[in-house]
C-alpha positions as CSV (number, residue, x, y, z in Angstrom):
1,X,70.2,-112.8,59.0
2,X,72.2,-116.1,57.6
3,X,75.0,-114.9,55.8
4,X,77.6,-117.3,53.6
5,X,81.2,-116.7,53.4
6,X,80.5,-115.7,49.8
7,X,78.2,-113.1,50.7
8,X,79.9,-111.1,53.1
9,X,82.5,-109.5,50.9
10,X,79.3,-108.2,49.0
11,X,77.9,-106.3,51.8
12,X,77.2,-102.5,51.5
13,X,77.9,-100.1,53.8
14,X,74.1,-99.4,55.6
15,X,74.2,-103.5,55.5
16,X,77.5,-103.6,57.4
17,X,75.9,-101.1,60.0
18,X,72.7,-103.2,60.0
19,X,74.6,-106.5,61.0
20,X,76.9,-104.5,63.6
21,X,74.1,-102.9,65.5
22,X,72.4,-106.4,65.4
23,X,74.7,-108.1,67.4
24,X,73.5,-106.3,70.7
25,X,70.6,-108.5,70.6
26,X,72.4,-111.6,70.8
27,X,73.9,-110.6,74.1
28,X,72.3,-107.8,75.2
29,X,73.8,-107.8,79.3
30,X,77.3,-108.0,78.0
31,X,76.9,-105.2,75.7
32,X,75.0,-103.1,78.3
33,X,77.6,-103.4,80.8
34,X,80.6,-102.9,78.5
35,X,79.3,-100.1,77.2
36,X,78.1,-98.3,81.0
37,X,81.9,-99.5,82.7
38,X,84.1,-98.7,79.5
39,X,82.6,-97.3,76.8
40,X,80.5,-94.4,78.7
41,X,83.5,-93.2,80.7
42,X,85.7,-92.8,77.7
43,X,82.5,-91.1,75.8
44,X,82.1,-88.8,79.1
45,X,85.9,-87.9,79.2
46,X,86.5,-86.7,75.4
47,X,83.9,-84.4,75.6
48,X,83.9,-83.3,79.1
49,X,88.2,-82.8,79.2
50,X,87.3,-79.2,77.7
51,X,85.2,-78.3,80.8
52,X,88.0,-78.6,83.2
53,X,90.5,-77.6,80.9
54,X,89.2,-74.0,80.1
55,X,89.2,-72.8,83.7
56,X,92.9,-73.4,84.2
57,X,93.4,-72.2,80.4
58,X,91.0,-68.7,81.4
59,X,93.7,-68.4,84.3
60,X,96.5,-68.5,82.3
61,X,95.3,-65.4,79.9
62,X,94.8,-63.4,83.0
63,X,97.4,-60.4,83.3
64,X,99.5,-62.6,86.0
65,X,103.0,-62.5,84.7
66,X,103.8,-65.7,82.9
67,X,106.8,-66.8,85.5
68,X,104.6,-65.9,88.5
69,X,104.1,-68.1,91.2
70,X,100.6,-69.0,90.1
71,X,101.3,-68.9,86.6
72,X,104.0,-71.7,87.4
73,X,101.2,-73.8,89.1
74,X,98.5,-73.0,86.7
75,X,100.9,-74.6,84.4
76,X,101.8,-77.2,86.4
77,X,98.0,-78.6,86.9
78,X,97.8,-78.1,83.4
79,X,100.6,-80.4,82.4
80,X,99.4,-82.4,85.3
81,X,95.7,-83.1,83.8
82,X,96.6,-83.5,80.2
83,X,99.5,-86.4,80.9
84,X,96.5,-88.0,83.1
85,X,94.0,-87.4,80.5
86,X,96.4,-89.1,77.8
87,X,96.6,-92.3,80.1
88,X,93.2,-92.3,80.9
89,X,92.3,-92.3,77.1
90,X,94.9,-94.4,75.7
91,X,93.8,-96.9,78.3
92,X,89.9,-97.4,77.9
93,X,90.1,-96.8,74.2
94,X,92.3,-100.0,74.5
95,X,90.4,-101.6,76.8
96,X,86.5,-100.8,75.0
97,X,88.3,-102.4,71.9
98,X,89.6,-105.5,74.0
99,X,86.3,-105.8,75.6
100,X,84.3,-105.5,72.2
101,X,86.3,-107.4,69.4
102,X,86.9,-110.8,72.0
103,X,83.1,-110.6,72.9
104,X,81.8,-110.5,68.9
105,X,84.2,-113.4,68.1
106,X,83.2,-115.0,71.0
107,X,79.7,-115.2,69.8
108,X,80.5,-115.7,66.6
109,X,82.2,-119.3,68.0
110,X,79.6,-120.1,70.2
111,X,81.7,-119.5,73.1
112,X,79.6,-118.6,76.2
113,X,79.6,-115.0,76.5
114,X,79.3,-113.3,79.9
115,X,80.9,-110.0,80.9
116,X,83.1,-111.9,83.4
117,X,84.8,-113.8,80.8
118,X,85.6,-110.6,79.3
119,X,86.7,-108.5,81.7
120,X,88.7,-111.8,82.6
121,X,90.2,-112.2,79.3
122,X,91.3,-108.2,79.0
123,X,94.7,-108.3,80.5
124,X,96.3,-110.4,78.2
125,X,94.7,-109.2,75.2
126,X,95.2,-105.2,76.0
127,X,99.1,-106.1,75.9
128,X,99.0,-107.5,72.4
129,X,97.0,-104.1,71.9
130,X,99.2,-102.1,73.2
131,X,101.8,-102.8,71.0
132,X,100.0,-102.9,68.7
133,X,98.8,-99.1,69.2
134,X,102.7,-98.6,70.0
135,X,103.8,-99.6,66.5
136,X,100.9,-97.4,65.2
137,X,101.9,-94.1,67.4
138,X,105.5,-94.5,66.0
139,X,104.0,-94.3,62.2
140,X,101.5,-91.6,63.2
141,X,104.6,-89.3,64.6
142,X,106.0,-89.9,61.3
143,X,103.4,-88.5,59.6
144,X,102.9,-86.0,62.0
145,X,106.2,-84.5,61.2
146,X,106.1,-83.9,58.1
147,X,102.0,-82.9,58.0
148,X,103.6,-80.2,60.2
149,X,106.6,-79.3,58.2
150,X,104.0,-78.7,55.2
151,X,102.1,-76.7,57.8
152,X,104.8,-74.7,58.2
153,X,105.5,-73.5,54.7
154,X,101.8,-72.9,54.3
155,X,102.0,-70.5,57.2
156,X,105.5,-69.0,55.3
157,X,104.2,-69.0,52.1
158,X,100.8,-67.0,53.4
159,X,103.1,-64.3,54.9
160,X,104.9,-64.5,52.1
161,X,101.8,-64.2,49.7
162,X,103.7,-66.9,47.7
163,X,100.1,-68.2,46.0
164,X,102.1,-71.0,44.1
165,X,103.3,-72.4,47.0
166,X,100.8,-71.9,49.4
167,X,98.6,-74.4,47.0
168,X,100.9,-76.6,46.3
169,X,101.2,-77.2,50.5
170,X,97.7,-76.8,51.0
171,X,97.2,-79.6,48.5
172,X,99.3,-81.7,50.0
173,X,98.7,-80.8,53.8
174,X,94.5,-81.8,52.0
175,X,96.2,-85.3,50.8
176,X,98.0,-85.8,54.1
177,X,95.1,-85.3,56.4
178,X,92.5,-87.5,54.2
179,X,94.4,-89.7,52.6
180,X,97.2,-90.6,54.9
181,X,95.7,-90.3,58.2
182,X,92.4,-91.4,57.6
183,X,94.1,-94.8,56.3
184,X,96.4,-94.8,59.1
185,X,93.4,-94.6,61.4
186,X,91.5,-97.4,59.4
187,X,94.8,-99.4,59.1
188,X,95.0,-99.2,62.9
189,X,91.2,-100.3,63.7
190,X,91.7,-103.1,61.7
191,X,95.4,-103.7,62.9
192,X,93.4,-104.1,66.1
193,X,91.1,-106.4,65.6
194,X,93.9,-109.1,63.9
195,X,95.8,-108.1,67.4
196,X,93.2,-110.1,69.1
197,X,91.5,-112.3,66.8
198,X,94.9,-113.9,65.5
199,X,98.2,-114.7,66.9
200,X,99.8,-111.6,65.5
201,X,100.5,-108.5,66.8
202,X,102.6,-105.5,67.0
203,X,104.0,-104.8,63.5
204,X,102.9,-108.3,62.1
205,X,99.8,-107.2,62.8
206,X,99.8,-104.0,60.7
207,X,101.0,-106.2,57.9
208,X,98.2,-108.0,57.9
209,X,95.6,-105.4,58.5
210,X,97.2,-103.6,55.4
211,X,97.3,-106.8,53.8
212,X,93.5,-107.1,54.7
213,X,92.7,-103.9,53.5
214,X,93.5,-104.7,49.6
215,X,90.0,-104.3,47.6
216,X,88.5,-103.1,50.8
217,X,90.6,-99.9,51.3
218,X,87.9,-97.3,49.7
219,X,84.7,-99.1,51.9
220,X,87.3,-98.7,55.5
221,X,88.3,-94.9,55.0
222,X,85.0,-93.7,54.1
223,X,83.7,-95.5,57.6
224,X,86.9,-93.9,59.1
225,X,85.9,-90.9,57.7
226,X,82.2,-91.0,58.4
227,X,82.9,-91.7,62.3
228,X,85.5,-88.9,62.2
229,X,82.9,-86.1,61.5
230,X,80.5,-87.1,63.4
231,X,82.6,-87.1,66.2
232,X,83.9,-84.0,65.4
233,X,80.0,-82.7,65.0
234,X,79.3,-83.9,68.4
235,X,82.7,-82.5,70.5
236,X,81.8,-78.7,68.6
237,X,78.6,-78.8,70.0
238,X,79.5,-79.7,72.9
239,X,81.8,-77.2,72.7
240,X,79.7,-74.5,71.6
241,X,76.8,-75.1,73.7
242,X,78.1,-76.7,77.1
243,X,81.3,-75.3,77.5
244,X,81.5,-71.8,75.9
245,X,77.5,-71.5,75.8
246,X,77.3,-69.9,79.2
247,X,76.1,-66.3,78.2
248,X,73.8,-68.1,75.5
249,X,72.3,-70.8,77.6
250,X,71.1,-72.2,80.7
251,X,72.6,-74.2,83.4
252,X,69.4,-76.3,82.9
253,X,70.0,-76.4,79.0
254,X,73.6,-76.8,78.8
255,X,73.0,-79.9,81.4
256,X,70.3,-81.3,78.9
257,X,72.3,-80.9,75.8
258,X,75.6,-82.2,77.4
259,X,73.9,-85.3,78.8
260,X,72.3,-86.2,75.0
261,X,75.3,-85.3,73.2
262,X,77.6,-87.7,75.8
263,X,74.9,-90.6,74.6
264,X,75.2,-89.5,71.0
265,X,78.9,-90.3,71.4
266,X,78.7,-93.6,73.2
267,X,76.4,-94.6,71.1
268,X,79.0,-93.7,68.0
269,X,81.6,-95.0,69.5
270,X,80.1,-98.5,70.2
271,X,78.6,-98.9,66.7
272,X,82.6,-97.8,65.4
273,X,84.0,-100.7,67.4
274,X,80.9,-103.1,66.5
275,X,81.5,-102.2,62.9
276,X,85.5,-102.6,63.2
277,X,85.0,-105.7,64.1
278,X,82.7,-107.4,61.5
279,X,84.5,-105.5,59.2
280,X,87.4,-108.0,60.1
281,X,85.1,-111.1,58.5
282,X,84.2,-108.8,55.2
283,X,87.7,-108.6,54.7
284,X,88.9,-111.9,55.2
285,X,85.9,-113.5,53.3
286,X,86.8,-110.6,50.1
287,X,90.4,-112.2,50.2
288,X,88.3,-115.9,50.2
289,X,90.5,-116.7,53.9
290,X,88.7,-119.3,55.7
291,X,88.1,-118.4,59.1
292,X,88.5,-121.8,61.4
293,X,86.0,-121.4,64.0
294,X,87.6,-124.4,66.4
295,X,90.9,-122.7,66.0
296,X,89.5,-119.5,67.0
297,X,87.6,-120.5,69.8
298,X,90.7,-122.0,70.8
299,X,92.7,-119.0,70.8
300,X,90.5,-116.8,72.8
301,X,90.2,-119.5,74.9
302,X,93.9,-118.5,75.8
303,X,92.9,-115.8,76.9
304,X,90.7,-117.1,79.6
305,X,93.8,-119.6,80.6
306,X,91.8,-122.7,78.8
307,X,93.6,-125.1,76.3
308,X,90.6,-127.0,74.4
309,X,92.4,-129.2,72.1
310,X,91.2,-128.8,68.1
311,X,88.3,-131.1,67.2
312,X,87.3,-130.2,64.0
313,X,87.3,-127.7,61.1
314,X,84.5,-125.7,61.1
315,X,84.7,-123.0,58.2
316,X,82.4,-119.5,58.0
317,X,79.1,-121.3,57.2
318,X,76.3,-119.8,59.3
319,X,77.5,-116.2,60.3
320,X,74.4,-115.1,62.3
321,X,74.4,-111.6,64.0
């Protein structure tokens, strides 16, 4: 599908997904192997943390007193496997973005595209990320605090049976969650992509991305939004069935269901970062910015440690996914 620079700021929704999920085909290896060495063990993680996590949480309700010796290293492992967890998240979420974003511009330049390249290109382009996702964790523990200070006087004004004022923070706790965070979270995605794409990053970033956003704001959240539930769909029933279904279920069952519901999610997930970043082009092309393809293939070819001087200017002409 030939799309025009005019044309891409009219796209609709099932058309965005349309041209995301038809970029596979245009490097189908690439996508294959980012998605088995990144993407699948960051699927595989966020829904199987639960399983090891409710043995040591199962041990912790027993009757042991809670400064026991064993209560102390049930605790301990705990603590231990959620800070590793954390890491292990933070990093391949930051690295499955890295890997996808570069690899979509890069075929959207005509740069050769090769999973070597990428991987190759990664370190440099997961610290622009990172501080990036820095900037973004300072805002989101912002907002954190005081989601949870409204939190707290719903919980005071239910024991107080206040009904006033347990709507008035209910309301706003209901504004906070999809309002503020589910911008946030589409501020971020996008914040990402300019991170690499551009030579911003950190806060400059943001102020692009939110820049970005203008006129497009409404189309971003309800893809936040949309991506949100179903991964909240998926981790329940993975919840329901694999981890807590034992009593319900088979070992047999339980294997199948956990196996198909850890391809739903890499499946979701590589759309989401697919999407995120042709999402980028709509928004630049609804605020009529030219996107310089020399200039970009230029500046990922920093990444790679290659300086090709500028030649010409070739604008957004024939964008073919």
């Amino acid at each position: 599908m030939d799309l025009q620079p005019e044309e891409l700021q009219f796209l609709t929704i099932p058309q965005l997904l349309q041209e995301s999920i038809s970029i596979k085909k245009r490097s189908p290896r690439t996508f294959y192997l980012i998605t088995l060495s990144l993407i699948f063990p960051l699927s595989f993680a966020i829904l199987a943390h639960s399983l090891f996590t409710q043995p040591i949480l199962a041990k912790l309700d027993s009757s042991d007193p809670p400064n026991s010796d064993r209560s102390r290293h049930d605790w301990t492992v705990l603590l231990t496997f959620q800070f590793s967890y954390l890491i292990f998240l933070f990093s391949f979420s930051l690295l499955s973005t890295a890997a996808v974003v570069f690899t979509v511009a890069s075929l959207y330049t005509g740069k050769p595209v090769s999973f070597s390249s990428t991987i190759t290109a990664i370190p440099k382009v997961f610290k622009r990320l990172m501080i990036t996702f820095l900037w973004v964790a300072l805002l989101m523990f912002a907002y954190n605090s005081v989601f949870l200070v409204f939190l707290a006087i719903l919980i005071l004004a239910l024991y107080l049976n206040s009904v006033g004022l347990a709507i008035i923070a209910g309301v706003i706790i209901s504004v906070l969650y999809f309002g503020v965070h589910v911008y946030f979270t589409a501020l971020w995605h996008l914040g990402s992509v300019v991170s690499v794409l551009e030579p911003v990053y950190g806060l400059a970033a943001m102020r692009k991305a939110c820049e970005l956003l203008k006129g497009k704001t409404r189309m971003a959240m309800v893809l936040v939004l949309v991506y949100l539930l179903l991964c909240a769909v998926i981790g329940g029933a993975f919840g329901g069935i694999v981890v807590h279904g034992g009593g319900k279920f088979g070992t047999l069952t339980r294997t199948l269901v956990g196996g198909l519901l850890v391809g739903l999610l890499v499946m979701v997930n590589l759309v989401g970062l697919l999407v995120q970043s042709v999402f980028y082009y709509v928004c630049k092309s609804y605020h009529h910015q030219t996107i310089d393809k020399t200039v970009l293939y230029d500046h990922l070819g920093g990444y790679l440690g290659e300086y090709v001087p500028l030649k010409s200017n070739i604008q957004l002409e024939n964008l073919e996914f």
